[in-house]
C-alpha positions as CSV (number, residue, x, y, z in Angstrom):
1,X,0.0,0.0,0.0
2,X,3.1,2.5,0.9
3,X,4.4,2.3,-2.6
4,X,1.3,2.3,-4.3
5,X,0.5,5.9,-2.1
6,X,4.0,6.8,-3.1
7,X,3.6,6.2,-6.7
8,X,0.4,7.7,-6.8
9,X,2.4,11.3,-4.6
10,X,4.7,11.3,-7.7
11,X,2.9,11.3,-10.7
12,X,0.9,14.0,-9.3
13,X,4.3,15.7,-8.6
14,X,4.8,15.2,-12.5
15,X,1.3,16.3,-13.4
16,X,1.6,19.2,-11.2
17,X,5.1,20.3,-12.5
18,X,3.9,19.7,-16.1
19,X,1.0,22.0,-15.4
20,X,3.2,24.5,-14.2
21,X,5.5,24.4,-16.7
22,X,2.4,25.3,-19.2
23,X,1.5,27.9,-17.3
24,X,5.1,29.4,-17.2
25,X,4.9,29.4,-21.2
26,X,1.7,31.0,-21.4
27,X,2.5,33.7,-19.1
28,X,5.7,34.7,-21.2
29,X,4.3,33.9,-24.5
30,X,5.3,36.5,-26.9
31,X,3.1,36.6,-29.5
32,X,-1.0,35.9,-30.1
33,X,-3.6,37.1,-33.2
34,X,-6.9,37.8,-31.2
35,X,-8.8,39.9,-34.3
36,X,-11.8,37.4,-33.2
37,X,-12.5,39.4,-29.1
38,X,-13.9,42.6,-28.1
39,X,-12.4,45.3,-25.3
40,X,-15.0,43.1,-22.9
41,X,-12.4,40.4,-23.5
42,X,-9.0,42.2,-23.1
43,X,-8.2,39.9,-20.2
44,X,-6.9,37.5,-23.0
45,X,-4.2,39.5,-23.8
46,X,-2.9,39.4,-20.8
47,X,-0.7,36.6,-21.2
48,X,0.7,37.7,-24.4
49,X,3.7,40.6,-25.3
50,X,2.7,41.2,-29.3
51,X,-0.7,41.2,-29.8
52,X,-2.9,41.2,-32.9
53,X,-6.5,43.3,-32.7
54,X,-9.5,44.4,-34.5
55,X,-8.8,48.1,-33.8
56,X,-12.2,49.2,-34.6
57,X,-12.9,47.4,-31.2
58,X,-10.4,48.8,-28.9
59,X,-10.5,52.6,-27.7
60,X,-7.2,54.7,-27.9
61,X,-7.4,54.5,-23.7
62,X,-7.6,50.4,-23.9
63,X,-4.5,50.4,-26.4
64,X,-3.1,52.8,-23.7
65,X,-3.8,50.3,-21.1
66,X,-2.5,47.7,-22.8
67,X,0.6,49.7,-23.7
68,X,0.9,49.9,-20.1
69,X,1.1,46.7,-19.5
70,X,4.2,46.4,-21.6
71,X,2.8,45.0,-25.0
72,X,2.9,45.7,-28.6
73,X,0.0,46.3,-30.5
74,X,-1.0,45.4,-33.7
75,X,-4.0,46.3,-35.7
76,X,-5.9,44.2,-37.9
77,X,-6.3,46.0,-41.7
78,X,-7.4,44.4,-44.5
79,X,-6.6,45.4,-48.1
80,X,-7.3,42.8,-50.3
81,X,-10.7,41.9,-49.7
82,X,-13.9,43.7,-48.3
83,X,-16.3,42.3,-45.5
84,X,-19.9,43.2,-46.0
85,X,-20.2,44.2,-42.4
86,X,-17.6,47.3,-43.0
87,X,-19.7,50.6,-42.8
88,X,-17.9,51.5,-46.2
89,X,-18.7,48.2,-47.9
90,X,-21.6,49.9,-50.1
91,X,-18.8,52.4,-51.5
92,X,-16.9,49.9,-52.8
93,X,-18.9,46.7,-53.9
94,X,-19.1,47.8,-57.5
95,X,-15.1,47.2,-57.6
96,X,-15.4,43.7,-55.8
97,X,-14.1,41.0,-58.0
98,X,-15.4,37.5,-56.1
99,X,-16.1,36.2,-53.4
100,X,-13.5,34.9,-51.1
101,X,-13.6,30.8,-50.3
102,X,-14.4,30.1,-47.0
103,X,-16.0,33.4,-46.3
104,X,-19.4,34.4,-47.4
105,X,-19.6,37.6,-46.4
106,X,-16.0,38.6,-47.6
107,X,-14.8,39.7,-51.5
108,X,-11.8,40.7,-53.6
109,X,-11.2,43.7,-54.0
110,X,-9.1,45.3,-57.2
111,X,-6.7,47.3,-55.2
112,X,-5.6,49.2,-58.2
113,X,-8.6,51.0,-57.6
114,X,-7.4,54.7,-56.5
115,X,-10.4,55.0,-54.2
116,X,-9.8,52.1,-52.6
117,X,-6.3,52.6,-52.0
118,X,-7.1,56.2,-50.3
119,X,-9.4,54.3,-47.9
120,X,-6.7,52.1,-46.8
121,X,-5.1,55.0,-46.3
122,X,-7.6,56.9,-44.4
123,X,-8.2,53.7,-42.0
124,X,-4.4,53.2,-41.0
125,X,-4.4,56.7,-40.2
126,X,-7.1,56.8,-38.0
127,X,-5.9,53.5,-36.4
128,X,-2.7,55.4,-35.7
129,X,-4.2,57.9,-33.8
130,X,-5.5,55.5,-31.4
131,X,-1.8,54.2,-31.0
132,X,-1.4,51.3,-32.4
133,X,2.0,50.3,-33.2
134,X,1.8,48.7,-36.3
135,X,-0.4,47.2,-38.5
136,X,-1.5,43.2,-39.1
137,X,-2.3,43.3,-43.3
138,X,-4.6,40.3,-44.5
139,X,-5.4,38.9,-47.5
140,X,-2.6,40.3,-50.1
141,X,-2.9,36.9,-51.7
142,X,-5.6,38.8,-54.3
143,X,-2.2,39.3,-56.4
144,X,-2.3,35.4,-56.8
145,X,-5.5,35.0,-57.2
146,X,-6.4,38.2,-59.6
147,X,-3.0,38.7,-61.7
148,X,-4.1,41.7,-63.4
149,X,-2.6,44.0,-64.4
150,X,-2.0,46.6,-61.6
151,X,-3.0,44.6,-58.6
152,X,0.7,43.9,-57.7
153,X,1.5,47.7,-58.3
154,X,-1.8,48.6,-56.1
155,X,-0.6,46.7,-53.4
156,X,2.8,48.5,-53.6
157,X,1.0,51.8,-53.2
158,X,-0.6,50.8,-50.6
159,X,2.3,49.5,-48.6
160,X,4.4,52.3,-49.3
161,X,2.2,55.2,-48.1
162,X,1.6,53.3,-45.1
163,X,5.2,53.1,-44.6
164,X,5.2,56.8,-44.4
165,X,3.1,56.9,-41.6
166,X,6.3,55.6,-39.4
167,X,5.2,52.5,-37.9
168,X,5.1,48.5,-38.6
169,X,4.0,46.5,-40.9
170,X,3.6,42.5,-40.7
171,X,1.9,40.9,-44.3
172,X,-0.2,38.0,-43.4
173,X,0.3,35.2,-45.8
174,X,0.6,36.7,-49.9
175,X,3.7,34.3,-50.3
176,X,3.1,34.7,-54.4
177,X,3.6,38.8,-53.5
178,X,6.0,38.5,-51.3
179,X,8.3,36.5,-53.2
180,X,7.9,38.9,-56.1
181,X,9.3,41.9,-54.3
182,X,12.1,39.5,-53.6
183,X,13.1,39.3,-57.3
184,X,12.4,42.9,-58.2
185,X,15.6,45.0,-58.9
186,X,14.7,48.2,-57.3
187,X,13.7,46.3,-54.0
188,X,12.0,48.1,-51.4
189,X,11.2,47.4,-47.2
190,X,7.5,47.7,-47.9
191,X,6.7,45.2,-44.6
192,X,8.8,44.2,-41.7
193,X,8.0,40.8,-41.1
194,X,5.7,37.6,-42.4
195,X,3.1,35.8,-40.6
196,X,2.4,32.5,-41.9
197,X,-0.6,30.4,-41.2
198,X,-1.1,26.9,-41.5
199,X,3.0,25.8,-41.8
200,X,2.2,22.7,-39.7
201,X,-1.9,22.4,-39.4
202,X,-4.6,22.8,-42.0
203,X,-7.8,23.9,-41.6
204,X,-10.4,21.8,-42.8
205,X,-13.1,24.8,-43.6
206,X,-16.3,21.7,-44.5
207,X,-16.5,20.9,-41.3
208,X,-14.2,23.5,-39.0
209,X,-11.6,20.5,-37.8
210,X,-8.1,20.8,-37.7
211,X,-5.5,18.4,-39.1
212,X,-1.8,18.4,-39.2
213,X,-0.2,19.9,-42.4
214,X,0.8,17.7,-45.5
215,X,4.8,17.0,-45.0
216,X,5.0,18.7,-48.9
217,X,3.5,21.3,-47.5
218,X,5.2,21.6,-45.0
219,X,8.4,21.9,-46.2
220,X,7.7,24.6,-49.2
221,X,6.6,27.1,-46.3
222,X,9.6,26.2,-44.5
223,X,12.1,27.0,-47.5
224,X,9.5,29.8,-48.1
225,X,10.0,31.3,-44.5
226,X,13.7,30.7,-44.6
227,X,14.1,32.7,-47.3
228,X,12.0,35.7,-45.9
229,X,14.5,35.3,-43.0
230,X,17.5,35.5,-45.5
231,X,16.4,38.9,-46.9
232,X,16.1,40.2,-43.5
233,X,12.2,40.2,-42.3
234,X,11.0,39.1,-39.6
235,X,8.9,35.5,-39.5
236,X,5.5,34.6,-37.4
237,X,3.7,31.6,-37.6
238,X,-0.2,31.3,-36.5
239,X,-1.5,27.8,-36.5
240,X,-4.6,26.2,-35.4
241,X,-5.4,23.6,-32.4
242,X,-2.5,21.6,-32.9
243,X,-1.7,18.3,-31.4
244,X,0.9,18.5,-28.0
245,X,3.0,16.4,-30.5
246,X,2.9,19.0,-33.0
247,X,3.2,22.1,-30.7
248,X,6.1,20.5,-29.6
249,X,7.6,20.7,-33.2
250,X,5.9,24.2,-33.8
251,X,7.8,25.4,-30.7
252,X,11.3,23.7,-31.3
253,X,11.3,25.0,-35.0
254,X,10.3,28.7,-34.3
255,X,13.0,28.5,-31.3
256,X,15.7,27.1,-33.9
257,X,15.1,29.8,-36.4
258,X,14.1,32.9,-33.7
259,X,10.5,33.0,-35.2
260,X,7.4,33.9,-33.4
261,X,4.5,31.8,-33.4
262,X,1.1,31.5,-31.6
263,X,-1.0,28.2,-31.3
264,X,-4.9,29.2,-31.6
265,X,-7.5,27.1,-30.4
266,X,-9.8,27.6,-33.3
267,X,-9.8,29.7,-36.2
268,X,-12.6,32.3,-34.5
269,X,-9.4,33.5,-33.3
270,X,-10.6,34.2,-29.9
């Protein structure tokens, strides 16, 4: 009976220590993409140092409080499509040019469009002002998807006026775009880092599972991501409820190559 009380005394002593060995990496994580939560939920953050947002849900006096609290803030902008929910969605449906995949309520949008590009504009300035320090872009991958002419050039713009505005920019995804400023002659720092989703899981959008990435896969966004850290950039990876085995590989490869990465729990982002 002793033994079988002391065996039973040290694997609690394990679970306990691997308990608190989780919580020790969640409390010094350094990076999460929360674009899904509300100011009601800015308790989430709390565990986190970079931090992406929905701005148009977070006051200039909660991204105070949150500066005060020691962490960077990023603002969610997205350029290359339009979500029907966006108050200026009306001004801008006539320039739409599909809808997007998985999302219903989301389109392309030609961003050679002048208008369209002063509206990106307008939006990271006012984000600014509520000071954020840099911005999260979605959805660049229209220049793979659309290849017409002046979609790569309208991104361009876009990138480099907000570059003027003196603050950071991280492109999510667009590895087709991103890769093309690579092998431009005149190359320019339009961004200053990547995020990458889905390098190790894959979301299966049918059924909203979550599966571990094809090993193909796999290792084209590795290469991919290696050679963004070549040229200088900055790398993030955001992947989706993976396995403990897989997190475990998630976390020894962005540790290897001094990449950030968070590890959301579903793709609601919350």
């Amino acid at each position: 009976m002793r033994k079988l009380i002391c065996f039973i005394m040290a694997a609690i002593l394990i679970m306990l220590a691997a308990c608190q060995k989780e919580q020790l990496e969640a409390e010094t994580s350094p990076y999460g993409v929360f674009i899904g939560i509300d100011h009601d939920n800015i308790g989430r953050l709390d565990n986190y140092d970079i931090v992406v947002v929905e701005p148009s849900e977070f006051s200039k006096k909660e991204v105070e409080t949150l500066h005060e609290k020691g962490k960077t803030v990023y603002a969610y902008l997205n350029i290359g499509t339009i979500e029907t929910f966006r108050s200026y969605y009306e001004d801008f449906e006539n320039i739409t040019l599909g809808q997007y995949g998985d999302w219903p309520d989301e389109y392309w949008i030609d961003v050679s469009n002048e208008d369209w590009q002063e509206n990106c504009l307008n939006l990271a300035v006012k984000i600014k002002k509520k000071g954020f320090d840099g911005y999260f872009i979605d959805n660049l991958d229209v220049y793979n998807y659309y290849p017409k002419p002046g979609i790569y050039d309208g991104i361009c713009n876009i990138l480099r006026r907000l570059k003027t505005l003196d603050t950071e920019v991280i492109i999510n995804g667009a590895k087709e775009f991103v890769m093309t400023t690579f092998s431009m002659d005149a190359q320019e720092d339009l961004f200053d880092a990547v995020n990458q989703e889905e390098v190790f899981t894959k979301i299966n959008f049918d059924d909203e599972t979550y599966h571990n990435q094809s090993i193909k896969e796999t290792a084209v966004l590795k290469q991919y991501l290696n050679n963004v850290k070549s040229e200088g950039y900055g790398v993030y990876l955001l992947e989706y409820s993976p396995s403990k085995a897989t997190a475990k590989r998630i976390r020894k490869y962005c540790e290897k190559n001094g990449f950030k990465y968070y590890c959301a729990k579903s793709l609601k982002l919350e």
